[in-house]
C-alpha positions in Angstrom: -6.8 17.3 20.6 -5.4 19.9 22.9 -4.5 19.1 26.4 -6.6 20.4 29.1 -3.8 20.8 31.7 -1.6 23.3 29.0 -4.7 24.5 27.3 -7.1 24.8 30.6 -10.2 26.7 27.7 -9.9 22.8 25.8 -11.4 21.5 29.3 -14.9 20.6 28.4 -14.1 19.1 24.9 -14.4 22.1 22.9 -10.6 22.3 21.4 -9.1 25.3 20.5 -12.9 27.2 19.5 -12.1 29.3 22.8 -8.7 30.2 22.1 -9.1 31.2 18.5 -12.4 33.1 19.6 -10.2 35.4 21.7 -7.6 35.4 19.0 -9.9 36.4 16.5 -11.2 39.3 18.9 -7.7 40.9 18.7 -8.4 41.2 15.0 -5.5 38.7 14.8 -5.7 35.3 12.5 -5.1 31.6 14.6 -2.7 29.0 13.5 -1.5 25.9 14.6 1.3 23.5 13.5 0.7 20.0 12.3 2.6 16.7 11.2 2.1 15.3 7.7 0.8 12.1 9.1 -1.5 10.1 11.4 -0.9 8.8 15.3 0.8 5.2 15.0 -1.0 4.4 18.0 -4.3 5.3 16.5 -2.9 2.6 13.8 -2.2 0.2 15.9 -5.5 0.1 18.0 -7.7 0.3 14.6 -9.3 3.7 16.0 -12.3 4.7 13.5 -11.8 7.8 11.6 -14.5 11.0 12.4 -17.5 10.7 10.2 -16.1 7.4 7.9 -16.3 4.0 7.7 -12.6 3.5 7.9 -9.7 3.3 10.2 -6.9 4.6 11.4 -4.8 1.8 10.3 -5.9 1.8 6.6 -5.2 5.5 6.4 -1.9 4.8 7.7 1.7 4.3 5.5 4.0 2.5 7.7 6.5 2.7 5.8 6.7 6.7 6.2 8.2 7.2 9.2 9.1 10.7 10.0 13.4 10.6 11.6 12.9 13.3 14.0 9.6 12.4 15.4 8.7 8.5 14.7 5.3 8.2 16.6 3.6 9.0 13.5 2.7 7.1 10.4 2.7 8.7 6.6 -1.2 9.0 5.2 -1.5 6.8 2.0 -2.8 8.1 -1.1 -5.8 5.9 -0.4 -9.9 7.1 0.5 -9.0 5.8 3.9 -6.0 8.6 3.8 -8.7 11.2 2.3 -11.1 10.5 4.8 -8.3 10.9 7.5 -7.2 14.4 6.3 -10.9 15.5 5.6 -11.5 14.8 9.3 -9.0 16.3 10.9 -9.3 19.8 8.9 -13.0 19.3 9.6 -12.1 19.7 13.1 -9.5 22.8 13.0 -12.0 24.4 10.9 -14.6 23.9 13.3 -12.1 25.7 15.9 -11.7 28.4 13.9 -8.0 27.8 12.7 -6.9 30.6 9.8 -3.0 29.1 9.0 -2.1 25.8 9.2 1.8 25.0 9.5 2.4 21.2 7.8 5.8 19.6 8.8 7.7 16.9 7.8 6.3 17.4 3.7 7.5 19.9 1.8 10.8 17.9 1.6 11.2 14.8 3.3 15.0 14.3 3.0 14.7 13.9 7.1 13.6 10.8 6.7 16.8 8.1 5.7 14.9 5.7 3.4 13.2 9.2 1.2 16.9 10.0 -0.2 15.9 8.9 -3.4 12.3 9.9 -3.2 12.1 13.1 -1.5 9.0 14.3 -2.4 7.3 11.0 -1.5 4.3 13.1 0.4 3.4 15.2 -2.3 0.0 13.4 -2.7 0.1 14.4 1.2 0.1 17.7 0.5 -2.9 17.1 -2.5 -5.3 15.6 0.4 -4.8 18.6 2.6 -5.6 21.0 -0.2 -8.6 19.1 -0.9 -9.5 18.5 2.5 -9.3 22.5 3.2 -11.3 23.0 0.1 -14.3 21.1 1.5 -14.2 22.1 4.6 -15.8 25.5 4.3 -13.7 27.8 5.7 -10.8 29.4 4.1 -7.4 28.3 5.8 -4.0 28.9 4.6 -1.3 26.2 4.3 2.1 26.3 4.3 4.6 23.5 3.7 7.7 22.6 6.4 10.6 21.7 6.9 12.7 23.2 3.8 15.1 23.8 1.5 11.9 23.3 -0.6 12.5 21.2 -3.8 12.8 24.4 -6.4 11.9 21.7 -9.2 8.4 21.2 -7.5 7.5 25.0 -7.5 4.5 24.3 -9.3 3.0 21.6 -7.2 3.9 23.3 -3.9 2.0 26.5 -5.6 -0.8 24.8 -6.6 -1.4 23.0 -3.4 -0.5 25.1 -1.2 0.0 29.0 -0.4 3.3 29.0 1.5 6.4 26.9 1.8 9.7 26.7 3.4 12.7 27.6 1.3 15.4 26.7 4.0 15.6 24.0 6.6 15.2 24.5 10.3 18.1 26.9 11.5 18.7 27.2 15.7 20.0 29.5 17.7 23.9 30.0 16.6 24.7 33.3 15.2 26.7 31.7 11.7 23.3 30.3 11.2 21.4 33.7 11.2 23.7 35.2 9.1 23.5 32.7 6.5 19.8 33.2 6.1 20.4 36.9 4.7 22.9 35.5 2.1 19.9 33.0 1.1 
């Protein structure tokens, strides 16, 4: 959920429905950005998962452990894990979200123990798709963090409609430039 004190419209409980109201009256689509997995504190305290019997902790993989940002568990291929991403899209659809941004799964060669396996959360990306397709609403989703896996093209473009097909690059000029070559 959006924080009140850096999103001051998410005060009284109603997430970003204000924000991609006024968004949406530009004539302009909302997105937000998203990990490929659930809170490990919401694990760890056995919190109950919107509109399921199940919790947090039976959803969660903790043996997916994204490198770069390791407060989050992996989703397992489980009901527990459907019910988990069917809750959540439930909610950004009920904000009015357009484009969702999914990192850490299009490739998860971030993470040291995926080497071998670096498409591990492909059934990661299958929940979200189905998860979107209940929900109601249409939302687009594209897949983070590249170079996407060019041997999965077909899973990535029959789960998804976008995907990454270059890693994160900052700000350093030799970077740049080595995007046009790509």
């Amino acid at each position: 959920l959006p924080d009140p004190e850096r999103f001051p419209s998410s005060a009284d409980g109603s997430g970003f429905t204000k924000l991609a109201g006024y968004i949406h009256s530009l004539g302009l689509k909302f997105g937000i950005h998203i990990m490929r997995v659930i809170p490990r504190i919401a694990a760890h305290h056995h919190m109950k998962i919107l509109n399921s019997s199940v919790t947090a902790d039976m959803a969660a993989d903790p043996s997916s452990v994204c490198r770069w940002n390791p407060d989050m568990y992996g989703v397992r291929d489980t009901k527990a894990g459907q019910a988990y991403y069917d809750s959540i899209i439930e909610l950004y659809a009920s904000w009015g979200v357009d484009f969702i941004k999914c990192d850490d799964i299009c490739n998860v060669n971030n993470v040291s123990h995926f080497k071998e396996n670096q498409y591990s959360s492909r059934h990661e990306i299958e929940m979200l798709a189905r998860a979107i397709e209940k929900c109601g609403r249409s939302i687009v989703l594209s897949l983070s963090p590249g170079p996407a896996l060019i041997e999965q093209a077909w899973h990535y473009e029959k789960y998804s409609n976008m995907w990454r097909i270059t890693d994160d690059f900052w700000d350093r000029w030799d970077l740049l430039k080595n995007m046009f070559d790509r």
